[in-house]
C-alpha positions as CSV (number, residue, x, y, z in Angstrom):
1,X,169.0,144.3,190.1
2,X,169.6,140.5,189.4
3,X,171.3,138.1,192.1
4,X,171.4,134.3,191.9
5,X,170.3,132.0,195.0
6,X,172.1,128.8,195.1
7,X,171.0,125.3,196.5
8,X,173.0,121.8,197.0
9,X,171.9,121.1,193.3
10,X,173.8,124.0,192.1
11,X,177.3,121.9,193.2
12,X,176.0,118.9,192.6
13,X,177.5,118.8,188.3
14,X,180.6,119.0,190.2
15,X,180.8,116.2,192.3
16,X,179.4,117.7,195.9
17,X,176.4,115.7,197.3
18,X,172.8,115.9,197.3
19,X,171.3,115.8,200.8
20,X,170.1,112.4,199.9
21,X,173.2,111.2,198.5
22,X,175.2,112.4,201.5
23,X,172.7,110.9,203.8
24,X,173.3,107.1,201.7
25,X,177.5,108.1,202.4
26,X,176.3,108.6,206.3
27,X,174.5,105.3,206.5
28,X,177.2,103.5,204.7
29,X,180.1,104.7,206.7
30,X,178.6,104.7,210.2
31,X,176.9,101.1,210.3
32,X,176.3,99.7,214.2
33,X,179.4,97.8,214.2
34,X,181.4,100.9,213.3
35,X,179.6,103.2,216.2
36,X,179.7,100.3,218.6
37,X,183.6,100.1,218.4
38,X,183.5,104.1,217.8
39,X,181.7,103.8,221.7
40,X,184.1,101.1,223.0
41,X,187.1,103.5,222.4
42,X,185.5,106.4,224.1
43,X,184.6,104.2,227.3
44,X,188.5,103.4,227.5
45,X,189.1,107.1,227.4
46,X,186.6,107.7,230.3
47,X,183.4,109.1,228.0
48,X,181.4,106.8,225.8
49,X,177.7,106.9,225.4
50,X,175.0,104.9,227.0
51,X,173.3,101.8,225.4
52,X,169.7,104.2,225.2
53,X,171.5,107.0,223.1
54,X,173.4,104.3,220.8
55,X,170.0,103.0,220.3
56,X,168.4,105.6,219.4
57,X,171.1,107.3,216.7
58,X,171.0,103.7,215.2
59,X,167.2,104.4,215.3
60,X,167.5,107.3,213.1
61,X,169.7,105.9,210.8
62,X,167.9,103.0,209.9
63,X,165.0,105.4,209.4
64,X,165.4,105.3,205.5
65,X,163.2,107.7,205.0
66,X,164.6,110.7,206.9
67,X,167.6,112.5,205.0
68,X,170.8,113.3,207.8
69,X,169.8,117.0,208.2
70,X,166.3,115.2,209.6
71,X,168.1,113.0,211.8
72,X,170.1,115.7,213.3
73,X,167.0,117.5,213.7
74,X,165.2,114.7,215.9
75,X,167.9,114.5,218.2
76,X,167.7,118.4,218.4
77,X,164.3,117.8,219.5
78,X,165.2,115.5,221.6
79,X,167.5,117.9,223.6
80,X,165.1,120.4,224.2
81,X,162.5,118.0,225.1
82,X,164.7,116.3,227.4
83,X,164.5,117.5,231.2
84,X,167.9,115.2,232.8
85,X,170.7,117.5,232.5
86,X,172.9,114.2,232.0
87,X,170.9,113.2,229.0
88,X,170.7,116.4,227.7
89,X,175.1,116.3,227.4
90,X,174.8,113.3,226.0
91,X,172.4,114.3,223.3
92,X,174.1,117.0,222.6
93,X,177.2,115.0,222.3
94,X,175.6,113.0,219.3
95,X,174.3,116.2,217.7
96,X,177.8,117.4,217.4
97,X,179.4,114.4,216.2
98,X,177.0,113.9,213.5
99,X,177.3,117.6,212.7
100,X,181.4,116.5,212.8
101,X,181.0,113.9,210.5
102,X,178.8,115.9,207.9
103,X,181.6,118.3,207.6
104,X,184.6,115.9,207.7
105,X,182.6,113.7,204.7
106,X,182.2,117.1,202.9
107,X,185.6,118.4,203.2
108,X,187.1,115.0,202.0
109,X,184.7,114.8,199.0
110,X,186.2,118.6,198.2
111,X,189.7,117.4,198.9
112,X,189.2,114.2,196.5
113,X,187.0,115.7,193.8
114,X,189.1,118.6,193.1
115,X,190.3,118.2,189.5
116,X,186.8,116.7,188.4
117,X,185.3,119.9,190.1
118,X,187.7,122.0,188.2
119,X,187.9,120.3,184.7
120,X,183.7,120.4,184.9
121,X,183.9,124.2,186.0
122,X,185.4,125.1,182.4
123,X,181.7,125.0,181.4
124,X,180.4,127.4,184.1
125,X,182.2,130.4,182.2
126,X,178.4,132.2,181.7
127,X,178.9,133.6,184.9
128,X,181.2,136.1,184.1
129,X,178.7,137.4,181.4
130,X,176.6,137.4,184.8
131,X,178.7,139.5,186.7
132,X,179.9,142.0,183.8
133,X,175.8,142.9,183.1
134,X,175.6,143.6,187.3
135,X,178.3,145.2,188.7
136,X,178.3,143.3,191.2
137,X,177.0,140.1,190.7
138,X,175.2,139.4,194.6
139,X,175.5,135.6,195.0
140,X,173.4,133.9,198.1
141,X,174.7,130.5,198.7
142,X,173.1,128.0,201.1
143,X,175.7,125.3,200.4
144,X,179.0,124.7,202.8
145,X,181.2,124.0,199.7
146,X,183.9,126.1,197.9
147,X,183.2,125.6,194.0
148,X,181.2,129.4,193.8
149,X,184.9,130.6,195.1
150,X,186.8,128.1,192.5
151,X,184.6,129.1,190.0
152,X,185.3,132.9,190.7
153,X,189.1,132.6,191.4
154,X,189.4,130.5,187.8
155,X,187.5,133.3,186.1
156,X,189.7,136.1,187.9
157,X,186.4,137.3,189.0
158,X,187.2,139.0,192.7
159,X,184.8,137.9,195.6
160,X,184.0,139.6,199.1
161,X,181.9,138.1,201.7
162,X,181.6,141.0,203.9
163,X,185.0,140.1,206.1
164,X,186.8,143.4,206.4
165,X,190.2,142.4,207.1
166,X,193.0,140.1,206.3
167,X,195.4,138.6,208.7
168,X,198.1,135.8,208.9
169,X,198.1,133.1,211.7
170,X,201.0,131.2,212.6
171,X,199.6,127.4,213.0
172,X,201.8,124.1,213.6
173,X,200.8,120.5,215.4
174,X,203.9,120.6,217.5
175,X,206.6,123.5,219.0
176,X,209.6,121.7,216.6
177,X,207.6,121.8,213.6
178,X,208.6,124.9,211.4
179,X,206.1,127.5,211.0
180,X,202.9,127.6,209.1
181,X,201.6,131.2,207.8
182,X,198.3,131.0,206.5
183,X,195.9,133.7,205.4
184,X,192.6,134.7,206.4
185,X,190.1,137.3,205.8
186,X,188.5,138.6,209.0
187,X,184.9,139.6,210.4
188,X,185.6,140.7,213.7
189,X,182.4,140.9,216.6
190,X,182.6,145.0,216.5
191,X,182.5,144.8,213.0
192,X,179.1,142.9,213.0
193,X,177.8,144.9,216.1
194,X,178.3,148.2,213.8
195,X,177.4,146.7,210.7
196,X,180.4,147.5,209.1
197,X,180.7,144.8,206.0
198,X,182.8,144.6,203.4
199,X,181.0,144.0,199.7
200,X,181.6,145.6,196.4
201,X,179.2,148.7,195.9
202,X,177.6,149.6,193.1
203,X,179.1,149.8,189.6
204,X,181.4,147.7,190.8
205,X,183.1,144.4,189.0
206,X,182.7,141.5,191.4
207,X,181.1,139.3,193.5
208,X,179.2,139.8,196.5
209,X,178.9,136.2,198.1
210,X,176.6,135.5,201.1
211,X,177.3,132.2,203.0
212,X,174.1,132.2,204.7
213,X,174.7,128.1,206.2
214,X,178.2,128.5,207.2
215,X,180.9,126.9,205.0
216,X,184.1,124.5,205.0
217,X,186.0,127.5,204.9
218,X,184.6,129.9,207.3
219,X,185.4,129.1,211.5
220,X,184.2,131.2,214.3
221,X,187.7,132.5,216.7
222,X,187.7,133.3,219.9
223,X,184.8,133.8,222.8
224,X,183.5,136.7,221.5
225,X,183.2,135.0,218.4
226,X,185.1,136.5,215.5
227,X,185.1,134.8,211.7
228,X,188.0,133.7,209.7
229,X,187.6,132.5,206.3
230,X,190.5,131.0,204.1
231,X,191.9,133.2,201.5
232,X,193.7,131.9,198.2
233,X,197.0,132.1,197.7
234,X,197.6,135.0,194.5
235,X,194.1,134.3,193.3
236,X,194.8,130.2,192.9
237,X,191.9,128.7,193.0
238,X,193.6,125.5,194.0
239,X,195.6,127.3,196.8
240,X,191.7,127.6,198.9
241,X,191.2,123.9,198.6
242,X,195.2,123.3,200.1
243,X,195.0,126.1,202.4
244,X,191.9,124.0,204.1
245,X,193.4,120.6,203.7
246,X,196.2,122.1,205.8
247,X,194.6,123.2,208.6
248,X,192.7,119.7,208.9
249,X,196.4,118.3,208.9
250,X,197.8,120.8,211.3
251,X,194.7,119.4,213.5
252,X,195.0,115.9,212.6
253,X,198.9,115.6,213.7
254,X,198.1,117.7,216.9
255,X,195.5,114.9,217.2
256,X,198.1,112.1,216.9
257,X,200.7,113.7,219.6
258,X,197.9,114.6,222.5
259,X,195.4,111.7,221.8
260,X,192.6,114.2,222.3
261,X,190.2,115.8,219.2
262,X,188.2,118.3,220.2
263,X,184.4,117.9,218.2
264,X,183.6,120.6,215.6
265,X,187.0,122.6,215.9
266,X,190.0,122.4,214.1
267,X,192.7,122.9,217.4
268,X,196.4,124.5,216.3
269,X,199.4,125.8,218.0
270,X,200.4,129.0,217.5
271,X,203.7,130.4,217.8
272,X,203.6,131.0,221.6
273,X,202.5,127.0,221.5
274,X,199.3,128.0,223.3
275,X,196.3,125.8,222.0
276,X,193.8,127.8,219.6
277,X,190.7,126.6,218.1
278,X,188.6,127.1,215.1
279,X,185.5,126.7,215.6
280,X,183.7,125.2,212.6
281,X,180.8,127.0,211.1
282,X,178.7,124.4,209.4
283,X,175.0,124.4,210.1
284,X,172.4,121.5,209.4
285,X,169.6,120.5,211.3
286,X,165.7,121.7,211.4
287,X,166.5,124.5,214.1
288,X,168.6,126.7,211.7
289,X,169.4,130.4,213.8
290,X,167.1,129.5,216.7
291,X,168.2,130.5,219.7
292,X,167.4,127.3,221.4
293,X,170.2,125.3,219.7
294,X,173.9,126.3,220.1
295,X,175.2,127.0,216.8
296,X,178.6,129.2,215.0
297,X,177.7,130.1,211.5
298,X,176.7,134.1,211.7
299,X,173.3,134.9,212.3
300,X,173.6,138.8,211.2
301,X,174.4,136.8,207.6
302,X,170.6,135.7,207.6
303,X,169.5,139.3,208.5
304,X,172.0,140.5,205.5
305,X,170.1,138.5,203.2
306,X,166.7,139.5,204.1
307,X,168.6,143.6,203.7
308,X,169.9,143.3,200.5
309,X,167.6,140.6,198.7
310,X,165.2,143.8,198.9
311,X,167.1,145.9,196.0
312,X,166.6,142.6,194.2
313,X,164.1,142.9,191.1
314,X,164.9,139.4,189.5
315,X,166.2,136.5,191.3
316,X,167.5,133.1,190.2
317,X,167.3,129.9,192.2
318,X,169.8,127.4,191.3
319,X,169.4,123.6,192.6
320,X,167.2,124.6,195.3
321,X,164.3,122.5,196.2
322,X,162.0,124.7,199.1
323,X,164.1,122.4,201.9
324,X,164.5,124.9,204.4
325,X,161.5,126.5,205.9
326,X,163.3,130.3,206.9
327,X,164.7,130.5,203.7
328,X,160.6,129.9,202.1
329,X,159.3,132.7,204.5
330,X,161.9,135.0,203.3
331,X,161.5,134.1,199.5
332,X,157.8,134.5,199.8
333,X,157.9,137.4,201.5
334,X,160.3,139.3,199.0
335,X,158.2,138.5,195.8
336,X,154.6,139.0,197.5
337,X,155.9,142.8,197.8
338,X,155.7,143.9,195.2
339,X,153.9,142.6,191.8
340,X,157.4,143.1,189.2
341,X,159.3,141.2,191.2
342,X,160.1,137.7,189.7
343,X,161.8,134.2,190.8
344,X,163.3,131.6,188.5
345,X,163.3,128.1,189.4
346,X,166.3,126.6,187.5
347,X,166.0,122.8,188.9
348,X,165.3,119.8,186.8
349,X,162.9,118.9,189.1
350,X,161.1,120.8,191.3
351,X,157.8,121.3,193.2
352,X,156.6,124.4,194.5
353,X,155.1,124.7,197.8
354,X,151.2,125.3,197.9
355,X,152.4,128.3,199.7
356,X,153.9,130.0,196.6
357,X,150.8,129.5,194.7
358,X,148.8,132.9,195.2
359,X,152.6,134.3,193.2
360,X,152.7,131.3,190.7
361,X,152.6,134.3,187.8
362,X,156.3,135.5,189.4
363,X,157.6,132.7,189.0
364,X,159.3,130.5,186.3
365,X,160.2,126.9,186.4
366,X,163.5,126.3,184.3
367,X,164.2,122.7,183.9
368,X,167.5,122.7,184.3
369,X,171.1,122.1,186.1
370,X,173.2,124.6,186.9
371,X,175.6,123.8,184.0
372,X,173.0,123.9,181.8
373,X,171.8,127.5,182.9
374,X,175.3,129.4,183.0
375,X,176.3,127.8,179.3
């Protein structure tokens, strides 16, 4: 069986950032004078941070040559070095803001980027070939971005991502606003306890994608944690870039009436006007899944792709450099089992780790991007 891994270079052709290039948007948009007045605000609202932590986020930033999911990294070491229970809140504070600001700079580049990203997508049409020879087509995605799904939705190719359900949630800013309906599909807690997912079986046309990092569109619900993840309006792809935008405005305007924004969670009414939040899913840092950090985006879906990368025979990498260290132990570990299994590299520029080198004759380096590859 054949299944495609995709990196940040894989979105990069259509307009999304490179960790690098999103880290150069970071340093640009929060300069000291911007955070100092940020901080100012916050201390007339009765939190604010101390001068030490200010000094030491502006520490990390001027660091030019750490990338942002570094610097959220050091402070996460940080936190669990640190024994004060005060400091600890406060660092944790700055780990979610930066975590905040990653996903609000992400979902605005989507947002603004949308008709580039869909005029440059014509030229990804070799996927279908791709998912008519595998029946289904098992896509592993580390990036937080939605052009697999606007690839797939322009293509009428169907997509599941193991949610079982779908459901409609009544969302407005305020009780005189008119009601909002907007659809989700739904992984409940149970569902994940019993390992009851929902993905195309085999001989089956479609795509099996695996959000292994969490996504723009995917919030945890609820304290026993439950997932929600948009769904398109009659197969628009559009409609999943809107649907988002919308719930970031029902948020913003509840912002605007209550003068209070709640940090990594999009915060609606629904139609009893109770206050419900969704929890966003995004995850960065050096601690990815460990236990040690708090974090929302499923774990299980890191176990899923350990399961089913195993009935994998040939797997393609597409825009990924070796960044994340799980993710390494994993590949390795799937190809040095067995001697016909093989990994292509398709990356213009790539280096593979010393680690891989004992299984250099599995693998193949393809110099190229990711339109390149699927034309």
């Amino acid at each position: 069986m054949k299944a495609i891994f995709l990196g940040a270079g894989a979105s990069c052709d259509c307009g999304m950032p490179l960790v690098w290039q999103l880290t150069a948007v970071i340093r640009k948009w929060l300069t000291k004078d911007k955070l100092k007045g940020f901080n100012q605000n916050w201390k007339k609202q009765g939190q604010g941070w101390s001068d030490e932590i200010i000094l030491r986020l502006n520490g990390l930033l001027d660091n030019e040559k750490i990338h942002y999911e570094q610097i959220i990294g050091c402070l996460e070491d940080d936190f669990l070095k640190e024994g004060n229970e005060q400091k600890r809140e406060e660092i944790h504070a700055v780990h979610s803001f930066l975590l905040d600001s990653v996903y609000e700079l992400l979902l605005e580049t989507q947002v603004k980027n949308l008709s580039y990203t869909m005029s440059v997508l014509e030229g990804f049409k070799g996927l279908k070939k791709l998912v008519e020879e595998s029946r289904p087509l098992w896509v592993f995605s580390l990036n937080h971005d939605l052009v697999l799904e606007l690839l797939a939705a322009r293509l009428s190719i169907p997509v599941k991502s193991g949610f079982k359900e779908v459901v409609r949630i009544s969302m407005r800013s305020t009780m005189g606003e008119g009601q909002n309906f907007l659809s989700f599909e739904r992984l409940s807690r149970e569902d994940i306890k019993r390992g009851q997912y929902k993905f195309f079986e085999s001989g089956e046309y479609g795509i099996n994608l695996l959000k292994i990092h969490g996504s723009l569109d995917i919030f945890g619900q609820g304290d026993d944690l439950n997932y929600l993840k948009i769904l398109p309006i009659n197969e628009n792809p559009l409609s999943y870039v809107e649907q988002l935008e919308k719930v970031n405005t029902i948020n913003h305007n509840l912002v605007l009436s209550t003068r209070v924004r709640a940090i990594n969670e999009n915060v609606y009414l629904d139609d009893k006007g109770v206050e419900q939040f969704l929890r966003k899913s995004l995850l960065s840092g050096i601690y990815k899944f460990s236990k040690r950090v708090t974090q929302i985006a499923p774990p299980e879906f890191l176990e899923l792709f350990k399961q089913y990368l195993n009935s994998v025979g040939e797997l393609s990498c597409v825009g990924y450099g070796f960044g994340d260290k799980h993710i390494n132990v994993i590949l390795r570990d799937w190809l040095s089992s067995s001697g016909e299994r093989r990994l292509s590299m398709i990356n213009p520029k790539v280096e593979i780790p010393d680690t891989f080198n004992p299984l250099s004759k599995q693998i193949t380096i393809i110099p190229k991007s990711a339109a390149d590859f699927l034309m």
